[in-house]
MIZAMI-925295 format. One record per atom (N, C-alpha, C): residue number from 0; residue in three letters; y, z, x. Coordinates in Angstrom, 1 decimal, always signed. Layout:
<rs>
<r i="NUM" aa="Ala" c2="Y" c3="Z" c1="X"/>
...
</rs>
This chain:
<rs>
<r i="0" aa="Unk" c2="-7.6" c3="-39.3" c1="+35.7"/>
<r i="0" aa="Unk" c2="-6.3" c3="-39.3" c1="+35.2"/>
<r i="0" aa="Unk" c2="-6.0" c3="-40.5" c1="+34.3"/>
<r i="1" aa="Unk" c2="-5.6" c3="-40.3" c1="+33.4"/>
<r i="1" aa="Unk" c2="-5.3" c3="-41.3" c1="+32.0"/>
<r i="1" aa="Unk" c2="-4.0" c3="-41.7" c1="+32.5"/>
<r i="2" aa="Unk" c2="-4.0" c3="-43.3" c1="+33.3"/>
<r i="2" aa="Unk" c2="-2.1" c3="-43.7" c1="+33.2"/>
<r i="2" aa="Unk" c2="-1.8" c3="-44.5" c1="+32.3"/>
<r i="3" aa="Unk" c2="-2.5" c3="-44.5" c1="+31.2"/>
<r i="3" aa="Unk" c2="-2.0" c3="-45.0" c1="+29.6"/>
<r i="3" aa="Unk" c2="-0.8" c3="-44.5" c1="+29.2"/>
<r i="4" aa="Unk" c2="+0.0" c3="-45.9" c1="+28.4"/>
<r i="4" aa="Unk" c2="+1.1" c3="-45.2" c1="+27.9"/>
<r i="4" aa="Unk" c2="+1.1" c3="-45.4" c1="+27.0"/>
<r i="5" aa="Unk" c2="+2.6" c3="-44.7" c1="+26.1"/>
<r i="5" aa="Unk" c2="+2.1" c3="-44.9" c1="+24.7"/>
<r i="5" aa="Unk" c2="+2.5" c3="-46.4" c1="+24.6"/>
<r i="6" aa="Unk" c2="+1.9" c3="-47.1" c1="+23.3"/>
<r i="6" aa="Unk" c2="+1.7" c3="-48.1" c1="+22.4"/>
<r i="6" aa="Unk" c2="+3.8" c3="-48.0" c1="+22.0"/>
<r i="7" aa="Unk" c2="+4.0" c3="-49.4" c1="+22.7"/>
<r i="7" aa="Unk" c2="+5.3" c3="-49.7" c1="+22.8"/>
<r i="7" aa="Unk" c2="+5.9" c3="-50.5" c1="+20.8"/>
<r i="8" aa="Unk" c2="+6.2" c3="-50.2" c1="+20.1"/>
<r i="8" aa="Unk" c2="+6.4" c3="-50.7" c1="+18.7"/>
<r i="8" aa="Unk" c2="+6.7" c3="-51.9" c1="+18.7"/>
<r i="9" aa="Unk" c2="+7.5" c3="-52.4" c1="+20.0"/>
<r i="9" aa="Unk" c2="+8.4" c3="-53.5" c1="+20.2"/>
<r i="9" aa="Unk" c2="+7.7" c3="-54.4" c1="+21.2"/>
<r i="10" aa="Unk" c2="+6.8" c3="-54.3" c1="+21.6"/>
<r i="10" aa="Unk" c2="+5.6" c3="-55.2" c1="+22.3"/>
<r i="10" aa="Unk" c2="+5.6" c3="-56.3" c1="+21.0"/>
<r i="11" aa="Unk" c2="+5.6" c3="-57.2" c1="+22.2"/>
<r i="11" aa="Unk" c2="+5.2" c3="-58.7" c1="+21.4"/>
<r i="11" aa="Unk" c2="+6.3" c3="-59.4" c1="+20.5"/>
<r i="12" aa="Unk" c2="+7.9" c3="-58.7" c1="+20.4"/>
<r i="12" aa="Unk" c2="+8.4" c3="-58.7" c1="+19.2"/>
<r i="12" aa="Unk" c2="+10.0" c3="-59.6" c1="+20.2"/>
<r i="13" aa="Unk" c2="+10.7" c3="-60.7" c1="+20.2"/>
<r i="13" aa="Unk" c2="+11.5" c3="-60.7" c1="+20.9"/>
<r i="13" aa="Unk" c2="+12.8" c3="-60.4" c1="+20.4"/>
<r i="14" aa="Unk" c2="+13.9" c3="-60.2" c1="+20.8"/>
<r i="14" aa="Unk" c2="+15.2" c3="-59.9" c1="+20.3"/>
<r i="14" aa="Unk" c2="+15.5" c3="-60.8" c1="+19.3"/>
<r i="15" aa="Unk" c2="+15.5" c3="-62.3" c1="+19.5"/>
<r i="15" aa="Unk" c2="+15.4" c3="-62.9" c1="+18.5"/>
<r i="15" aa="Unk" c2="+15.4" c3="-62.9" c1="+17.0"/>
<r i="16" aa="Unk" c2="+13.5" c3="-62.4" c1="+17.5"/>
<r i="16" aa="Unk" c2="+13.3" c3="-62.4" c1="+15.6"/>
<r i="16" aa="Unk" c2="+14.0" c3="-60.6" c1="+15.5"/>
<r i="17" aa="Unk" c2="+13.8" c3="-60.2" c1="+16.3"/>
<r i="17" aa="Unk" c2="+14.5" c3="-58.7" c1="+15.4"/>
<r i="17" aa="Unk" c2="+15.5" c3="-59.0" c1="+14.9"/>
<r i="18" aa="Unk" c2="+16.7" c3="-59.6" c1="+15.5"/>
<r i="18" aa="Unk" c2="+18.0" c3="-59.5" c1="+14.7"/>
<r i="18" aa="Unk" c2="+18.0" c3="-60.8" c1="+13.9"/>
<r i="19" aa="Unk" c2="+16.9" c3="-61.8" c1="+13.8"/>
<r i="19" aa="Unk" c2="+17.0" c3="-62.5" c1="+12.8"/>
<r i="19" aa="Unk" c2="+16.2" c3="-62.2" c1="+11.6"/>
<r i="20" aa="Unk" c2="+15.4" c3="-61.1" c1="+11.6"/>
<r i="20" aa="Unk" c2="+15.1" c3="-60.3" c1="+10.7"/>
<r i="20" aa="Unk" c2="+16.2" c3="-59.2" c1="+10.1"/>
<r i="21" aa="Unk" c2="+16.8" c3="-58.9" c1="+10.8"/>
<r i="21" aa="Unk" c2="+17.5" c3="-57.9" c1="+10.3"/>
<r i="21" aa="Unk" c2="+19.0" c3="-58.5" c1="+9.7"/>
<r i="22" aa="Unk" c2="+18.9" c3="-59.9" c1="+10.2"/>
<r i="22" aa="Unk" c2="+20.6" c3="-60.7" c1="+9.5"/>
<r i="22" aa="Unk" c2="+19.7" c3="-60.8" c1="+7.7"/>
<r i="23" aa="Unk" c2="+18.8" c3="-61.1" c1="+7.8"/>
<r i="23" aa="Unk" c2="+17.9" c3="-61.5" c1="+6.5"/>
<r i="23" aa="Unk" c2="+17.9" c3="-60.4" c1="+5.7"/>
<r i="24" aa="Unk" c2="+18.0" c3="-59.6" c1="+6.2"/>
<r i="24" aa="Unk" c2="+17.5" c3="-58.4" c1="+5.5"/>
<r i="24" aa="Unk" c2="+18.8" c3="-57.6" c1="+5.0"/>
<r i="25" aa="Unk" c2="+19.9" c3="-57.1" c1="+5.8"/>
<r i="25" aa="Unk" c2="+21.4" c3="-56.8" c1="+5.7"/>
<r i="25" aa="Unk" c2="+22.2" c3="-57.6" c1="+5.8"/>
<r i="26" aa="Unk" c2="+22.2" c3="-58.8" c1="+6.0"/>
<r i="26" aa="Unk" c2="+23.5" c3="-59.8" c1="+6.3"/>
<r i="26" aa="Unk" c2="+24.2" c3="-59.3" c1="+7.7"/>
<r i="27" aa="Unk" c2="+25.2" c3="-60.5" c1="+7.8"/>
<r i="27" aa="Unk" c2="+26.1" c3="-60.0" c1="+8.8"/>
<r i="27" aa="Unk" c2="+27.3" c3="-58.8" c1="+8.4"/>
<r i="28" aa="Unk" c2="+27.7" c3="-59.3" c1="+7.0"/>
<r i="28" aa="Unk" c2="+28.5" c3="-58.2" c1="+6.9"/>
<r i="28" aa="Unk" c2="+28.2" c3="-56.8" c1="+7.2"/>
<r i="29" aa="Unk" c2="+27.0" c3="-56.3" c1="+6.4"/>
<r i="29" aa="Unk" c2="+25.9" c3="-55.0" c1="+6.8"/>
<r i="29" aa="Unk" c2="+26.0" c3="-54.5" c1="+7.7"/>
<r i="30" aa="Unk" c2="+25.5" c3="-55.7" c1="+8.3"/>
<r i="30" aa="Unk" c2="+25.3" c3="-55.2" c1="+10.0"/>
<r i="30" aa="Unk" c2="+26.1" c3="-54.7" c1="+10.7"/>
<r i="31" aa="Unk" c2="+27.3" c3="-55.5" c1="+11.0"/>
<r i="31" aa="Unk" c2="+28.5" c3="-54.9" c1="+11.2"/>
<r i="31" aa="Unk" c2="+29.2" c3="-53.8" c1="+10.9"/>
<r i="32" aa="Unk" c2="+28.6" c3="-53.1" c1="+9.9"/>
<r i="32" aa="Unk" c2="+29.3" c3="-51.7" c1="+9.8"/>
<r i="32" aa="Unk" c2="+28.7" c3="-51.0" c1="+10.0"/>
<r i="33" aa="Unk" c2="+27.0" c3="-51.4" c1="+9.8"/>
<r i="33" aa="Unk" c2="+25.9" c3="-50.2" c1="+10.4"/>
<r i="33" aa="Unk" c2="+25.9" c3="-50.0" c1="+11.6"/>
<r i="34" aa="Unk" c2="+26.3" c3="-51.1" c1="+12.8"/>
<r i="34" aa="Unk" c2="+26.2" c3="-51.2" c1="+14.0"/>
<r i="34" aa="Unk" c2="+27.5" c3="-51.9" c1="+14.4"/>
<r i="35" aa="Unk" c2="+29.0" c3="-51.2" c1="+14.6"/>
<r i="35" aa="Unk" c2="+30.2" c3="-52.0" c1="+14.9"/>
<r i="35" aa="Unk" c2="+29.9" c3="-52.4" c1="+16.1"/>
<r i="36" aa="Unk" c2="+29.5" c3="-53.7" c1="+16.4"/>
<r i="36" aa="Unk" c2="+29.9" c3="-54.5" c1="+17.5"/>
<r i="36" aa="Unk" c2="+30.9" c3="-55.9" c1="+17.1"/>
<r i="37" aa="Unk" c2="+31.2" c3="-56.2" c1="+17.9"/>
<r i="37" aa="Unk" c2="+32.8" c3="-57.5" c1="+17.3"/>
<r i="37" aa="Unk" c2="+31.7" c3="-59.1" c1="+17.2"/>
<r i="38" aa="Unk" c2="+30.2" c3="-59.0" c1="+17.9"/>
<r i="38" aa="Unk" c2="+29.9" c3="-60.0" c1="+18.0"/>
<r i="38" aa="Unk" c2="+29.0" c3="-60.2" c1="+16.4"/>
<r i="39" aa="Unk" c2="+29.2" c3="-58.7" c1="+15.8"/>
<r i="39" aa="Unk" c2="+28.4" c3="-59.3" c1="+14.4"/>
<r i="39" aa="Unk" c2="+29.5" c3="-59.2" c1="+13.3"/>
<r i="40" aa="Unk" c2="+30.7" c3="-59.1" c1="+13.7"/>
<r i="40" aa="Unk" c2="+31.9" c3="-58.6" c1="+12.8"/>
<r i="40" aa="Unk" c2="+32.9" c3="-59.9" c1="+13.1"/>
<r i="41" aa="Unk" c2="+33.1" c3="-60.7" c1="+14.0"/>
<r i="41" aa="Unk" c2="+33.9" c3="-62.0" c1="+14.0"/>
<r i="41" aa="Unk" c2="+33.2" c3="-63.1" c1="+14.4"/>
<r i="42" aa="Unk" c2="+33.0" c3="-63.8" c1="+13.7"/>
<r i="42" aa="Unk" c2="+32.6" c3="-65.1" c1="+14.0"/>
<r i="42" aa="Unk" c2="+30.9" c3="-65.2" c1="+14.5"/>
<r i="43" aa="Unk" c2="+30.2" c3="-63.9" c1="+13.7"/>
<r i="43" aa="Unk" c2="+29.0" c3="-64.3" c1="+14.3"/>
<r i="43" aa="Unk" c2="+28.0" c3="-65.3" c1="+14.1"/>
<r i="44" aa="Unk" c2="+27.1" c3="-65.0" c1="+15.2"/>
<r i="44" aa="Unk" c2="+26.0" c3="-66.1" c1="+15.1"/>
<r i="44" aa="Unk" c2="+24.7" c3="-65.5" c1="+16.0"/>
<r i="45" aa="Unk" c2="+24.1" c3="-66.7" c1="+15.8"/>
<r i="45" aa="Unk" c2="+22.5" c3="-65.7" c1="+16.3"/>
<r i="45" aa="Unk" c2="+22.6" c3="-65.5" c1="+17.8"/>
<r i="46" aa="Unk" c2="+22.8" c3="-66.7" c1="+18.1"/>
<r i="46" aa="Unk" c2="+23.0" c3="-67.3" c1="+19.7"/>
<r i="46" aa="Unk" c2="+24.5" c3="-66.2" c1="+20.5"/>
<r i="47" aa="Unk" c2="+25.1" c3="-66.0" c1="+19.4"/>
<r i="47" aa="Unk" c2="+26.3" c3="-65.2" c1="+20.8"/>
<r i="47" aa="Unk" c2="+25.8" c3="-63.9" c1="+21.0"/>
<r i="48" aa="Unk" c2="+25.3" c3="-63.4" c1="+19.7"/>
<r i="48" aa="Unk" c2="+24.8" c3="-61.9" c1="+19.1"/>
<r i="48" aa="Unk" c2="+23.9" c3="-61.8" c1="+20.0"/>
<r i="49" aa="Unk" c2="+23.1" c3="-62.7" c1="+20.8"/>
<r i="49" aa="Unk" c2="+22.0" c3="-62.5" c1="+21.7"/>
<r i="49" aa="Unk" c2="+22.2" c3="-62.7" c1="+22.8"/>
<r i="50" aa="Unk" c2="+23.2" c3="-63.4" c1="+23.4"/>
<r i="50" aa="Unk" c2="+24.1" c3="-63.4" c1="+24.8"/>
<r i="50" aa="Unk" c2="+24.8" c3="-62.1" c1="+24.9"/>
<r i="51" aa="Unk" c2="+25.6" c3="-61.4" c1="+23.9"/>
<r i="51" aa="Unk" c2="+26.0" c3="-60.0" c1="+24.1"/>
<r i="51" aa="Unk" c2="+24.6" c3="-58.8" c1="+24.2"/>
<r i="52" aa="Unk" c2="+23.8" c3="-58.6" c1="+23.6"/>
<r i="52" aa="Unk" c2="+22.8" c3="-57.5" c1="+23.4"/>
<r i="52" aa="Unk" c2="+21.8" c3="-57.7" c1="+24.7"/>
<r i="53" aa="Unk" c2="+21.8" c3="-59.1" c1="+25.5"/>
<r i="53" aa="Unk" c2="+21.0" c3="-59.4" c1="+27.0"/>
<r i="53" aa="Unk" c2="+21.4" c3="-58.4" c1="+27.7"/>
<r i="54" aa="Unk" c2="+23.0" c3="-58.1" c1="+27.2"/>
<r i="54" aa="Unk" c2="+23.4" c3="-58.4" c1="+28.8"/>
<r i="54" aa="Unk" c2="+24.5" c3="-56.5" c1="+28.6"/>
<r i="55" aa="Unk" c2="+24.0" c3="-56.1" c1="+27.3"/>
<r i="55" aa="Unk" c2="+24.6" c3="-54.6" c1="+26.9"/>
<r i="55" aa="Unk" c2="+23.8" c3="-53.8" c1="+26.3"/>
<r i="56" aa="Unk" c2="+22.6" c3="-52.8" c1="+27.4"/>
<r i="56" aa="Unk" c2="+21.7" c3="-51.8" c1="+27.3"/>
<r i="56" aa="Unk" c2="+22.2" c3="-51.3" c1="+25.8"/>
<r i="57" aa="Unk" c2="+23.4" c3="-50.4" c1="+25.8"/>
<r i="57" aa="Unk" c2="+23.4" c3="-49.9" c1="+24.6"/>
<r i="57" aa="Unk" c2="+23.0" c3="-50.1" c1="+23.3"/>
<r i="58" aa="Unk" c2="+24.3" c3="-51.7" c1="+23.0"/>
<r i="58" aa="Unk" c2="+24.0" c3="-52.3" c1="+22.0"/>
<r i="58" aa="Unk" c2="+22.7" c3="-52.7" c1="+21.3"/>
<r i="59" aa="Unk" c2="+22.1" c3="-53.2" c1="+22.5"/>
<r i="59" aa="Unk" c2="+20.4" c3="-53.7" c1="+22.3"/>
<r i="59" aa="Unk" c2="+19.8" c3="-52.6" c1="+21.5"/>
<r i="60" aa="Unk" c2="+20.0" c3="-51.4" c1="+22.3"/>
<r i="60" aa="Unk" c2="+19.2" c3="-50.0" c1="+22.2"/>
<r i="60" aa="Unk" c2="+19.4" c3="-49.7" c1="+20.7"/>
<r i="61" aa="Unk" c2="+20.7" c3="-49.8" c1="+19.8"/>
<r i="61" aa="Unk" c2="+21.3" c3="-49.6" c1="+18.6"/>
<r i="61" aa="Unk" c2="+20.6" c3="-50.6" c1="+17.9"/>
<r i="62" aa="Unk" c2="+20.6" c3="-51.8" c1="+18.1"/>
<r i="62" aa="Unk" c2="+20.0" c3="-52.7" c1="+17.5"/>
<r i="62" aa="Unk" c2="+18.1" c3="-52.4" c1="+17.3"/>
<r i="63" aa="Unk" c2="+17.7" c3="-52.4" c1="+17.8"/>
<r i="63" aa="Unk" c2="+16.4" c3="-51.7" c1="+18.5"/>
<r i="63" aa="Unk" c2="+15.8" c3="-50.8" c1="+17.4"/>
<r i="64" aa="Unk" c2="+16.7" c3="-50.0" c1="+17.4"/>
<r i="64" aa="Unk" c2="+16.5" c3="-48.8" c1="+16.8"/>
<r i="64" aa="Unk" c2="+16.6" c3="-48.8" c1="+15.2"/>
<r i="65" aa="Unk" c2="+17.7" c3="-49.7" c1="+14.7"/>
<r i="65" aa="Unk" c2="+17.7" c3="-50.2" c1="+13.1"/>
<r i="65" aa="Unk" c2="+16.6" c3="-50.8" c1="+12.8"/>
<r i="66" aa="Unk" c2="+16.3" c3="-51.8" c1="+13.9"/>
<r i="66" aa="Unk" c2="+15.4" c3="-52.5" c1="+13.5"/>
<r i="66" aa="Unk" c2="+13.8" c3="-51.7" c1="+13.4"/>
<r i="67" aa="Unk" c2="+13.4" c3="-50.6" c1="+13.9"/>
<r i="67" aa="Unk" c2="+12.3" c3="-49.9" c1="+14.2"/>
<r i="67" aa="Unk" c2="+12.6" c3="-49.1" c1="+12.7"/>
<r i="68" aa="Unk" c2="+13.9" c3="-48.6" c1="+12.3"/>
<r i="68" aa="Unk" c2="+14.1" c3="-47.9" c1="+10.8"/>
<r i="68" aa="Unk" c2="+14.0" c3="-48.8" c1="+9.6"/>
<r i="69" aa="Unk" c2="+13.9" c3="-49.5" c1="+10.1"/>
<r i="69" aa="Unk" c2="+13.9" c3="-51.0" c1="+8.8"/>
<r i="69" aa="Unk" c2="+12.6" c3="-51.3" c1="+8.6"/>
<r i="70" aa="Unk" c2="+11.9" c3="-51.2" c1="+9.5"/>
<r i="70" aa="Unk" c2="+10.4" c3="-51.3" c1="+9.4"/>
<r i="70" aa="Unk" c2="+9.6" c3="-50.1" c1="+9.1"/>
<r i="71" aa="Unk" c2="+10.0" c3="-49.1" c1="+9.3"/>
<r i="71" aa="Unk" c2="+9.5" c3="-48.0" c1="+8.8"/>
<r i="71" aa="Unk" c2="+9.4" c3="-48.0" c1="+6.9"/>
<r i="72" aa="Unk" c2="+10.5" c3="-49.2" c1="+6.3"/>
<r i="72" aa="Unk" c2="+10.7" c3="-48.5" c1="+5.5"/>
<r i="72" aa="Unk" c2="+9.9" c3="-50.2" c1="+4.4"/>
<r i="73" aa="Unk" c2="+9.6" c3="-50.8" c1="+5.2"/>
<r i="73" aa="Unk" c2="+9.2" c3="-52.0" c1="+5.0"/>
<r i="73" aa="Unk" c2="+8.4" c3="-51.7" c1="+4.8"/>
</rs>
């Protein structure tokens, strides 16, 4: 029985550099309307943007997901 799984995209890759690749890439303004959360829309920063997305499955998940579409296209 094969208990391989698939090849995870996001191995090796930490939240960090995703959303500090992707402030680089879209800005904060961008981001903010691609993904309305209030922590990329008022007053953001890398450090709070990453205390909210720890600690909010969804958000992460949305974030996650741009960032996997942004590389596809990279």
């Amino acid at each position: 029985m094969n208990n391989q799984h698939p090849k995870d995209p996001l191995h090796g890759i930490t939240l960090e550099n995703i959303l500090t690749e992707l402030v680089e890439y879209y800005g904060w303004n961008k981001l903010g309307r691609i993904i309305n959360i209030r922590c990329f829309n008022n007053d953001p920063s890398i450090k709070s943007s990453l205390q909210f997305l720890r600690r909010t499955p969804w958000a992460r998940n949305k974030v996650e997901d741009l960032y996997l579409r942004y590389k596809e296209k990279t």
